[in-house]
PyMOL Python script that loads the backbone (N, CA, C, O; Angstrom):
from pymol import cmd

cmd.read_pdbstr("""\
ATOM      1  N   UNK A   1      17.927 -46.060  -8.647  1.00  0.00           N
ATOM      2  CA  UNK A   1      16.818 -46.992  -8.621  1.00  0.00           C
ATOM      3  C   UNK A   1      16.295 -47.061  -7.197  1.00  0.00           C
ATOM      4  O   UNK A   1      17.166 -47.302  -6.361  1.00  0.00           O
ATOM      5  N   UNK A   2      15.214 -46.921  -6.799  1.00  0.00           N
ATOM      6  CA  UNK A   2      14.516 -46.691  -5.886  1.00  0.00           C
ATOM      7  C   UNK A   2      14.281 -48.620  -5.151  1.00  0.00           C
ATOM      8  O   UNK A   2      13.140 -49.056  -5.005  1.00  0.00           O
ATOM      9  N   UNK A   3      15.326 -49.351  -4.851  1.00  0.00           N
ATOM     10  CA  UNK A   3      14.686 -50.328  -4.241  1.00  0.00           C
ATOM     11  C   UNK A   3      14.467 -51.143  -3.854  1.00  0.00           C
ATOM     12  O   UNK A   3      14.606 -52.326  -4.166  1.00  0.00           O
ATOM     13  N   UNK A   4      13.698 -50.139  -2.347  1.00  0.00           N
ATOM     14  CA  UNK A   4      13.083 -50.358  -1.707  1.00  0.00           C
ATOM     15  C   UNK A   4      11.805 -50.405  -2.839  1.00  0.00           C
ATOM     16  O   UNK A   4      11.757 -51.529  -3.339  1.00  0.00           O
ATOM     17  N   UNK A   5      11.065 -49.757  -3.221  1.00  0.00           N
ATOM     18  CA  UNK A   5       9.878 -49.616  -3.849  1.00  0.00           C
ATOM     19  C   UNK A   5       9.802 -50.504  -5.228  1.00  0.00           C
ATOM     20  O   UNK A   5       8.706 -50.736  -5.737  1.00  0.00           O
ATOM     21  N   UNK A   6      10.876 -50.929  -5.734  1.00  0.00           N
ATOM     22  CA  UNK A   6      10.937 -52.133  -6.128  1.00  0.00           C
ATOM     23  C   UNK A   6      10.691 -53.816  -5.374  1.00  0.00           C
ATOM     24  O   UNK A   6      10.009 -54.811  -5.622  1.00  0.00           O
ATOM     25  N   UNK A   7      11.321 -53.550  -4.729  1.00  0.00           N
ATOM     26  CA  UNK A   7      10.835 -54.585  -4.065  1.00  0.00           C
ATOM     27  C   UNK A   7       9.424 -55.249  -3.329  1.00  0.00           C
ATOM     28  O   UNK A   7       8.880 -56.342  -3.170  1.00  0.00           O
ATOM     29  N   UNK A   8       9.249 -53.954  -3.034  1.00  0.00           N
ATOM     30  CA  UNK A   8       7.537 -53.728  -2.204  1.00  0.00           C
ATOM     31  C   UNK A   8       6.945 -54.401  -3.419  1.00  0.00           C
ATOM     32  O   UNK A   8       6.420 -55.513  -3.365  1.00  0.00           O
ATOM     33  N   UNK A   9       7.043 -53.752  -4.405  1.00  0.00           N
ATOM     34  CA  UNK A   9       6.355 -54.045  -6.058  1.00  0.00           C
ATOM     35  C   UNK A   9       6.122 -55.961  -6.086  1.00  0.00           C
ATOM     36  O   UNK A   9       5.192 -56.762  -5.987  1.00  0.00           O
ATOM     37  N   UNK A  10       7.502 -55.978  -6.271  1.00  0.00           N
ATOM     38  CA  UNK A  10       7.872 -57.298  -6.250  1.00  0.00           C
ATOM     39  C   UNK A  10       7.465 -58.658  -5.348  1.00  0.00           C
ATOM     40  O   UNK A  10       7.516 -59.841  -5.683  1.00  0.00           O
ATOM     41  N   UNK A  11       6.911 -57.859  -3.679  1.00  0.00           N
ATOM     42  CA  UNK A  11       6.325 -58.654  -3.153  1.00  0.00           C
ATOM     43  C   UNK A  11       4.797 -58.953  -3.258  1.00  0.00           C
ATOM     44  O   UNK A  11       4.199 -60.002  -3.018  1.00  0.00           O
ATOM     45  N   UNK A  12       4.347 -57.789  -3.666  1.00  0.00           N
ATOM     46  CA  UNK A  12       2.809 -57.532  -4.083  1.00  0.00           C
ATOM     47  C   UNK A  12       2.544 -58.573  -5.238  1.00  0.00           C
ATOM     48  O   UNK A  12       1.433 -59.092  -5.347  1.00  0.00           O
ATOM     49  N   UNK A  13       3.644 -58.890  -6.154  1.00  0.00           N
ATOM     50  CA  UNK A  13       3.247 -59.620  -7.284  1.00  0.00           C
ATOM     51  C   UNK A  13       3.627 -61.098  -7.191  1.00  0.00           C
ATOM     52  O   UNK A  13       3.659 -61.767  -8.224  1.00  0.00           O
ATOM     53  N   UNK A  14       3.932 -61.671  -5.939  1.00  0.00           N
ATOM     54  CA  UNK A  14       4.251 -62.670  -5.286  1.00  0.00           C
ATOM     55  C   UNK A  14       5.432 -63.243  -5.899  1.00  0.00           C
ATOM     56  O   UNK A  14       5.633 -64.417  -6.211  1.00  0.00           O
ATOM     57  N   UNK A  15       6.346 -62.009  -6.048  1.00  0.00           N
ATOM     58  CA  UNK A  15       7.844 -62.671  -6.544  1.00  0.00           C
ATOM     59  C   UNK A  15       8.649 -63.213  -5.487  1.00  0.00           C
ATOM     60  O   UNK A  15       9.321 -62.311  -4.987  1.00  0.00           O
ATOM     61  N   UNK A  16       8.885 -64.535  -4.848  1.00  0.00           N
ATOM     62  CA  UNK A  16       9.676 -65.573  -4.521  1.00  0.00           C
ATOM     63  C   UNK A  16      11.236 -64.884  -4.887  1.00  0.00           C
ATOM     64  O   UNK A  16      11.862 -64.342  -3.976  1.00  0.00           O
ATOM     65  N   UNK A  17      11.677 -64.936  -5.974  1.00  0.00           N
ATOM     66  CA  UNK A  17      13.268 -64.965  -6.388  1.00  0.00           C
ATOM     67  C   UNK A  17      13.068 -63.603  -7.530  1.00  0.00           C
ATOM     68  O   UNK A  17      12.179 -63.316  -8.331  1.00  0.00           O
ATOM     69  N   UNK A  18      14.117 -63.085  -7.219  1.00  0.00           N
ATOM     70  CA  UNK A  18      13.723 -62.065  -8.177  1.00  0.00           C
ATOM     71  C   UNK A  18      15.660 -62.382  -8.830  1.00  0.00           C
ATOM     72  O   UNK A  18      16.761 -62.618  -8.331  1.00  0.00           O
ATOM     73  N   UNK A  19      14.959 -62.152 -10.401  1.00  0.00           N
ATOM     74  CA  UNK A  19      15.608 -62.971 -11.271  1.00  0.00           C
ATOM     75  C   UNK A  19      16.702 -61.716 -11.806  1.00  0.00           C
ATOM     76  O   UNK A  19      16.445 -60.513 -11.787  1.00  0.00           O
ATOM     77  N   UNK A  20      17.888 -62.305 -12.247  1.00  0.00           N
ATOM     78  CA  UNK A  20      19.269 -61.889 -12.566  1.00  0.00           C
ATOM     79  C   UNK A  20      18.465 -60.600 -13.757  1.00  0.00           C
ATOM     80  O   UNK A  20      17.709 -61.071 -14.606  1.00  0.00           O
ATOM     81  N   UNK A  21      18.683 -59.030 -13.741  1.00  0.00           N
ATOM     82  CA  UNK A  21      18.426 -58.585 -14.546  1.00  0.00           C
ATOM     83  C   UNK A  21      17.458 -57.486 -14.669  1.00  0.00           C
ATOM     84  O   UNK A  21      17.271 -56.618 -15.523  1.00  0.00           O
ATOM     85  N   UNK A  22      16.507 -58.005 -12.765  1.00  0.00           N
ATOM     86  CA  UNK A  22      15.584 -57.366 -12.994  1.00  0.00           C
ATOM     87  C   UNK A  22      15.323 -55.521 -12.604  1.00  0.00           C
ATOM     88  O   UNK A  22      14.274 -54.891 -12.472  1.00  0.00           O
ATOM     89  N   UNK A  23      16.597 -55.132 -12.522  1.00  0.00           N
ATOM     90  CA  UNK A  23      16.420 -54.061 -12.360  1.00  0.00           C
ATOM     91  C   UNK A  23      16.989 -53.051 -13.618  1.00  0.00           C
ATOM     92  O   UNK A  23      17.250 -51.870 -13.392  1.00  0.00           O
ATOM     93  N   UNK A  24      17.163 -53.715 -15.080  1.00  0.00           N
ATOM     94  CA  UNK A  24      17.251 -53.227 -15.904  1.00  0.00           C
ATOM     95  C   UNK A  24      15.837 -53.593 -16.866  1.00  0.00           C
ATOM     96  O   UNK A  24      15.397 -53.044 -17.876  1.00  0.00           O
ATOM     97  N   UNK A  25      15.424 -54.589 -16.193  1.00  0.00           N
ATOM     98  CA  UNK A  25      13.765 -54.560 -17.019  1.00  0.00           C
ATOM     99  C   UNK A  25      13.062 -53.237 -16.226  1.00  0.00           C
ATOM    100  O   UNK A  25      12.545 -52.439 -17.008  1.00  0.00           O
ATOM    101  N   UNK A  26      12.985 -52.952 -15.063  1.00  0.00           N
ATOM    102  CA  UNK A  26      12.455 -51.910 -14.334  1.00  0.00           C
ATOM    103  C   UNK A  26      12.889 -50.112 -14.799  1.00  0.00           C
ATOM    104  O   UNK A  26      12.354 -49.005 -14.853  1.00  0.00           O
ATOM    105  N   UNK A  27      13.813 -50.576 -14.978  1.00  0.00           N
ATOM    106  CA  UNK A  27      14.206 -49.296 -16.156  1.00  0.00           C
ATOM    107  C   UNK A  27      14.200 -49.474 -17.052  1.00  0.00           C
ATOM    108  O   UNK A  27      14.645 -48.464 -17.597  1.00  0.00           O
ATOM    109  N   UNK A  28      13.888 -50.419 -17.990  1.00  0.00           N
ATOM    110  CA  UNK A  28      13.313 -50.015 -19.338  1.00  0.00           C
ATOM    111  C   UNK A  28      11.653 -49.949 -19.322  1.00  0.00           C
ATOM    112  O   UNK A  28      11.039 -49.297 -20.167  1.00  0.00           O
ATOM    113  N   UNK A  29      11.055 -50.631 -18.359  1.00  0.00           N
ATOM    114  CA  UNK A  29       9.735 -50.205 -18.337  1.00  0.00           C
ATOM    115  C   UNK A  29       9.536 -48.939 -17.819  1.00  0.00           C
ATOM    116  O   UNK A  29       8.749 -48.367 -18.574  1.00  0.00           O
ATOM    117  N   UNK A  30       9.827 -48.290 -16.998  1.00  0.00           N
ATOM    118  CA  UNK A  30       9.905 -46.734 -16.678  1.00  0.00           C
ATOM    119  C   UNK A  30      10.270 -45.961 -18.080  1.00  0.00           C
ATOM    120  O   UNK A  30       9.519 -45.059 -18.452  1.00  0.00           O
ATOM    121  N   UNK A  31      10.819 -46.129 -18.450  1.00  0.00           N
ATOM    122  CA  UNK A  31      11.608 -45.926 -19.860  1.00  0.00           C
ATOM    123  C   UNK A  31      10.737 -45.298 -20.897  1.00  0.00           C
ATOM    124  O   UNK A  31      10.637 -44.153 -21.337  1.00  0.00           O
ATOM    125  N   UNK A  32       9.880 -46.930 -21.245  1.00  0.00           N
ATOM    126  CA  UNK A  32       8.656 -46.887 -22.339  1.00  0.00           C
ATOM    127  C   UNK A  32       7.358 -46.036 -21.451  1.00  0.00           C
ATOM    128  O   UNK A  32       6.432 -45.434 -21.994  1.00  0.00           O
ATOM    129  N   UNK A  33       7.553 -46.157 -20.145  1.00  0.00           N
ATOM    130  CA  UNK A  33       6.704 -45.704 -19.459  1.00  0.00           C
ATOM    131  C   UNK A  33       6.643 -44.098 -20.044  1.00  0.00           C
ATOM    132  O   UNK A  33       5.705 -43.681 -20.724  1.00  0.00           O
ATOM    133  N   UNK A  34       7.426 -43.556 -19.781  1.00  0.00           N
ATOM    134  CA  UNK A  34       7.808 -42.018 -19.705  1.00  0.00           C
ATOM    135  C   UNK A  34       7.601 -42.029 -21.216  1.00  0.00           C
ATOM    136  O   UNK A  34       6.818 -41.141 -21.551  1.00  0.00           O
ATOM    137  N   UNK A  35       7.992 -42.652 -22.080  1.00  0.00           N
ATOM    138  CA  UNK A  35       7.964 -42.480 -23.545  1.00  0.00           C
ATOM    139  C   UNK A  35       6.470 -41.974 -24.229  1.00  0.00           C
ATOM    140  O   UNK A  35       6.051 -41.010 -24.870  1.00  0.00           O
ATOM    141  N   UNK A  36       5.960 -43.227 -23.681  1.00  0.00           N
ATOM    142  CA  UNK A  36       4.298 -43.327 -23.530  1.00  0.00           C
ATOM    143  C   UNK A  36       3.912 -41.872 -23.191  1.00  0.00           C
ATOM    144  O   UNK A  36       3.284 -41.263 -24.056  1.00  0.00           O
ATOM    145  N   UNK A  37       4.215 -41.233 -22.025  1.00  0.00           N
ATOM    146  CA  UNK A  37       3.751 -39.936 -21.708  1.00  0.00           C
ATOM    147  C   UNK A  37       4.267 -39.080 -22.572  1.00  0.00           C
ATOM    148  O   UNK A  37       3.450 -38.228 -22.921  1.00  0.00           O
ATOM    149  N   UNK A  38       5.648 -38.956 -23.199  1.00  0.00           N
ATOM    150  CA  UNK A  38       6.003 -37.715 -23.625  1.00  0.00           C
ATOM    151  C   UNK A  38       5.445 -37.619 -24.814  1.00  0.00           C
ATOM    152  O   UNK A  38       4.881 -36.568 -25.119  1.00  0.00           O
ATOM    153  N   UNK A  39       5.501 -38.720 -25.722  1.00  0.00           N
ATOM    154  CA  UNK A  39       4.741 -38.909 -26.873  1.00  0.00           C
ATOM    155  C   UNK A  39       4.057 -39.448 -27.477  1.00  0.00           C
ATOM    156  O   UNK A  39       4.469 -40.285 -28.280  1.00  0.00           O
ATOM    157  N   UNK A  40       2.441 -39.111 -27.290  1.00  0.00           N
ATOM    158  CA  UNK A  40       1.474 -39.365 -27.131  1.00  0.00           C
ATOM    159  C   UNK A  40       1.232 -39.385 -28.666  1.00  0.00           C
ATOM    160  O   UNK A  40       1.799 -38.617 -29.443  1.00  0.00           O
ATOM    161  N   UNK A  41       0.347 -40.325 -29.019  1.00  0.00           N
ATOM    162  CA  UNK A  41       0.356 -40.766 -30.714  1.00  0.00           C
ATOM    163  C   UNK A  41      -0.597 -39.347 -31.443  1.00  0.00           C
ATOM    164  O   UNK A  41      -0.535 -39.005 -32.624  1.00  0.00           O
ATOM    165  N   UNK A  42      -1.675 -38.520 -30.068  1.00  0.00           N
ATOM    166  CA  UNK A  42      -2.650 -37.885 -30.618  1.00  0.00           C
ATOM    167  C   UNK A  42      -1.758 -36.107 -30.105  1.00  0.00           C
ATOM    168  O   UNK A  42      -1.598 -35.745 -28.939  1.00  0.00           O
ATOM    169  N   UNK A  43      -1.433 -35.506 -31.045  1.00  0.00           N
ATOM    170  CA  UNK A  43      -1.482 -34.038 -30.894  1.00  0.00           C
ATOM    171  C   UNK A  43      -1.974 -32.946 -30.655  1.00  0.00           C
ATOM    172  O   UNK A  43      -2.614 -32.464 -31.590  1.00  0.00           O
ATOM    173  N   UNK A  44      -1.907 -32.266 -29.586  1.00  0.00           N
ATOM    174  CA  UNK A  44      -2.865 -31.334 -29.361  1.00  0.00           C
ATOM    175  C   UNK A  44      -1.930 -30.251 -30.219  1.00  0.00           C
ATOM    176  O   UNK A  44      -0.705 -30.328 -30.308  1.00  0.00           O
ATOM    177  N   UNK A  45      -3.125 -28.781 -31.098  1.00  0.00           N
ATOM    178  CA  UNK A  45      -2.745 -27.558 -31.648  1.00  0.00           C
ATOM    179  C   UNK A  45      -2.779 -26.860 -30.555  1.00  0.00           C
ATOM    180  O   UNK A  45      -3.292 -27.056 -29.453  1.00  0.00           O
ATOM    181  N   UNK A  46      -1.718 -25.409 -31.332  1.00  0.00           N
ATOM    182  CA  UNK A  46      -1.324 -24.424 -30.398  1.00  0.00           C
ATOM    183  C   UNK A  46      -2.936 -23.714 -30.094  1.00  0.00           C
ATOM    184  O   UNK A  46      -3.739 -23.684 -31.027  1.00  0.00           O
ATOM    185  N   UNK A  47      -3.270 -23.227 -28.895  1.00  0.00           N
ATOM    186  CA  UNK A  47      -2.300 -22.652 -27.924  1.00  0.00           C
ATOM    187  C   UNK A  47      -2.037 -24.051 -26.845  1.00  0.00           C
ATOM    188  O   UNK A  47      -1.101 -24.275 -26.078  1.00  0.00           O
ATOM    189  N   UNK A  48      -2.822 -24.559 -27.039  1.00  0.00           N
ATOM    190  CA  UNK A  48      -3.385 -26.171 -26.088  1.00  0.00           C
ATOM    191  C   UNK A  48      -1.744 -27.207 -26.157  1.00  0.00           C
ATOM    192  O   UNK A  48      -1.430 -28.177 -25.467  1.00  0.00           O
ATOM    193  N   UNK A  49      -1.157 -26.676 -27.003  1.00  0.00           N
ATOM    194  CA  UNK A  49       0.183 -28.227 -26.873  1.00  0.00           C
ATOM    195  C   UNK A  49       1.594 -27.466 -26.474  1.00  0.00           C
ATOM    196  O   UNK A  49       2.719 -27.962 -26.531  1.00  0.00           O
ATOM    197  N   UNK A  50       1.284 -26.304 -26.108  1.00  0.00           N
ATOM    198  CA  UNK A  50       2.353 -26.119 -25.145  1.00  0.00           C
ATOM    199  C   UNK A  50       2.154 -26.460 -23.784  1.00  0.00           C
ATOM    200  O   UNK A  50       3.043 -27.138 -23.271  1.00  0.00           O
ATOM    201  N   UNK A  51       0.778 -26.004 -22.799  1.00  0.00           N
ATOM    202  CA  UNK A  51       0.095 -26.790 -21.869  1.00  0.00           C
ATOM    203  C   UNK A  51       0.742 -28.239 -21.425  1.00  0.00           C
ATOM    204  O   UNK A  51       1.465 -28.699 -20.540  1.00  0.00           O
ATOM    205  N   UNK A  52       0.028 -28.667 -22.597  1.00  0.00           N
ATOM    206  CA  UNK A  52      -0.054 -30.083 -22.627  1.00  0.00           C
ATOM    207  C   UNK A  52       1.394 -30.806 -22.524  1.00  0.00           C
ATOM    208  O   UNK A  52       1.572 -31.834 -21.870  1.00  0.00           O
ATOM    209  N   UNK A  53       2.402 -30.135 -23.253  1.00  0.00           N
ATOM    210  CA  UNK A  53       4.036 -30.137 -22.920  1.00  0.00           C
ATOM    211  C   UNK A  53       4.123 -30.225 -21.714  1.00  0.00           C
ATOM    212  O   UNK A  53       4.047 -31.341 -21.202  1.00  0.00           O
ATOM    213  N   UNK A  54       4.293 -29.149 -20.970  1.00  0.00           N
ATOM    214  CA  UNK A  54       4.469 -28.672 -20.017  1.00  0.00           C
ATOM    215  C   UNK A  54       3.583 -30.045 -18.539  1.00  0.00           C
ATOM    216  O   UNK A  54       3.991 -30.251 -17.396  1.00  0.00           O
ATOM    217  N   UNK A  55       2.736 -30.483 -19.032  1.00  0.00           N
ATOM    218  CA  UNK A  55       2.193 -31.725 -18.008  1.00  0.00           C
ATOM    219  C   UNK A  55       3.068 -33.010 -18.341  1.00  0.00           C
ATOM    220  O   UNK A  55       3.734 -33.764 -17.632  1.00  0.00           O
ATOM    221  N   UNK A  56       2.890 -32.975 -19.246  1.00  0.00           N
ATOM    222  CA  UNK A  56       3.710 -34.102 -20.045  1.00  0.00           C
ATOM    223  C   UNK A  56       5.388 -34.462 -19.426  1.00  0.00           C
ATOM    224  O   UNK A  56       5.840 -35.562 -19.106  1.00  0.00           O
ATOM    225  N   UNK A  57       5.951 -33.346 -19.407  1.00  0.00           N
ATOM    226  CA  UNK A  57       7.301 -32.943 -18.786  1.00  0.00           C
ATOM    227  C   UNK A  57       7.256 -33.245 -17.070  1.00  0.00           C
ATOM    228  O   UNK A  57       8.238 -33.774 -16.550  1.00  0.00           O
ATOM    229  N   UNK A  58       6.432 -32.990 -16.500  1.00  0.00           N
ATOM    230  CA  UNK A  58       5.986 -32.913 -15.232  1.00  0.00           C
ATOM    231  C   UNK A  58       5.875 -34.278 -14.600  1.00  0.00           C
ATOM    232  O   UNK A  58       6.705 -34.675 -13.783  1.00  0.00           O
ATOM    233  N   UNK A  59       4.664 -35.106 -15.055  1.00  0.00           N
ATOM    234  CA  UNK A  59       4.555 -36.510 -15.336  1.00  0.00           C
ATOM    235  C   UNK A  59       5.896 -37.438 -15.678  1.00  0.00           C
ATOM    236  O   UNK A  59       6.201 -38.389 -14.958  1.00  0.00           O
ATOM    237  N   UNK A  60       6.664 -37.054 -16.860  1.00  0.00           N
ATOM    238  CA  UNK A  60       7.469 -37.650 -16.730  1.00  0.00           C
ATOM    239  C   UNK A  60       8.455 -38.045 -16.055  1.00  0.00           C
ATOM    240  O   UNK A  60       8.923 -39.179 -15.952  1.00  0.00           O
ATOM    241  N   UNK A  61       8.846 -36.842 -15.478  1.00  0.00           N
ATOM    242  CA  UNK A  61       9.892 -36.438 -14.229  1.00  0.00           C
ATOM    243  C   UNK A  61       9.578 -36.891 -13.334  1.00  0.00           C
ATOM    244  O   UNK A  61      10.332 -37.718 -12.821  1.00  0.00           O
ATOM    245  N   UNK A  62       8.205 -36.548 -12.653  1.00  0.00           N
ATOM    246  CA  UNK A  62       7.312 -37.239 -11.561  1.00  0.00           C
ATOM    247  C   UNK A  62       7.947 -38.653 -11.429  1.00  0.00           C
ATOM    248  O   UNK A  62       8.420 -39.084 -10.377  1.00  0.00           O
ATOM    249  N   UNK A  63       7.919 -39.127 -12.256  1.00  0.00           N
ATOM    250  CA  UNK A  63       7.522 -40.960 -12.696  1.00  0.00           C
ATOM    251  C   UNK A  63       9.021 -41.708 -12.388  1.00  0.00           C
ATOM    252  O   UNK A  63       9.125 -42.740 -11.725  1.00  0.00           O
ATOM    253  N   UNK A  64      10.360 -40.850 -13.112  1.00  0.00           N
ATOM    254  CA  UNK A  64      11.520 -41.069 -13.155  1.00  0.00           C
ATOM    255  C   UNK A  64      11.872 -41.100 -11.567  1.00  0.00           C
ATOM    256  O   UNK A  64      12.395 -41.952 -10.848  1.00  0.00           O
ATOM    257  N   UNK A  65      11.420 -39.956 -11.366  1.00  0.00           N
ATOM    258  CA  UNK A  65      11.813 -39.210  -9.997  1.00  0.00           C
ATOM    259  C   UNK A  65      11.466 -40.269  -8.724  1.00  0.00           C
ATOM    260  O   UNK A  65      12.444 -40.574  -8.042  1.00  0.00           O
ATOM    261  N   UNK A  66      10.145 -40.868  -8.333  1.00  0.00           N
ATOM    262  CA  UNK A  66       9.717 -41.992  -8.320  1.00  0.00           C
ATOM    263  C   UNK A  66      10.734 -43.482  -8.560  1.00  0.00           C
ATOM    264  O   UNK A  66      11.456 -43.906  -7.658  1.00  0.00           O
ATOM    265  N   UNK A  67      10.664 -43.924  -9.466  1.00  0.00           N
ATOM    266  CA  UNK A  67      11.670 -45.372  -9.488  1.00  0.00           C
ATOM    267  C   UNK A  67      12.499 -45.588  -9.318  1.00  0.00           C
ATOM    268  O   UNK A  67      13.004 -46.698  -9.149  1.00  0.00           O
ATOM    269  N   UNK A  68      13.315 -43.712  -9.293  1.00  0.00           N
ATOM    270  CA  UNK A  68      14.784 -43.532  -9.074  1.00  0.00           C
ATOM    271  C   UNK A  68      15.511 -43.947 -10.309  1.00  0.00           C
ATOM    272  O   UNK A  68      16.670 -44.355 -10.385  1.00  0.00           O
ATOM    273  N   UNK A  69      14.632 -43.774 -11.270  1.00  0.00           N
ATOM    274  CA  UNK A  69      15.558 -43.675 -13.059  1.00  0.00           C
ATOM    275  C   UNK A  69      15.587 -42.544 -13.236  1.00  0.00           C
ATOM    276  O   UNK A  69      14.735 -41.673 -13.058  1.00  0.00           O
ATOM    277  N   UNK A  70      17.161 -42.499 -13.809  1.00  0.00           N
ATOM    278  CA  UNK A  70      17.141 -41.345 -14.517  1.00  0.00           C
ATOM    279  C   UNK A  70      17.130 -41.529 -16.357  1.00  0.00           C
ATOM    280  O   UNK A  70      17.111 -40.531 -17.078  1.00  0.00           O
TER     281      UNK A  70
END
""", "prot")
cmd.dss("prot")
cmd.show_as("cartoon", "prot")
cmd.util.cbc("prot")
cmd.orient("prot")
């Protein structure tokens, strides 16, 4: 878990006390976050959704890689 960059977060949103827990809400929002990216409700056909995999995968990792979730 990345945080430092949690916290930055946390001051930006004028969190005072940061509450018992909150770094398992931060990974489950990364979580749904990444979910959101990998599976996207609309499908792209071949040749276009291997591509589109392949960003998808990228992004996600990106994102994990970032909050320091794995």
């Amino acid at each position: 878990m990345n945080d430092k960059l949690i916290a930055e977060l946390a001051h930006k949103a004028n969190m005072t006390v940061f509450p018992s827990g909150l770094e398992k809400f931060v990974v489950l929002i990364v979580k749904e976050c990444v979910r959101c990216v990998t599976q996207p409700t609309i499908q792209a056909e071949f040749p276009h959704d291997i591509a589109i995999r392949e960003v998808q995968n990228v992004l996600a990792n990106d994102m994990k890689f970032h909050f320091g979730v794995e």
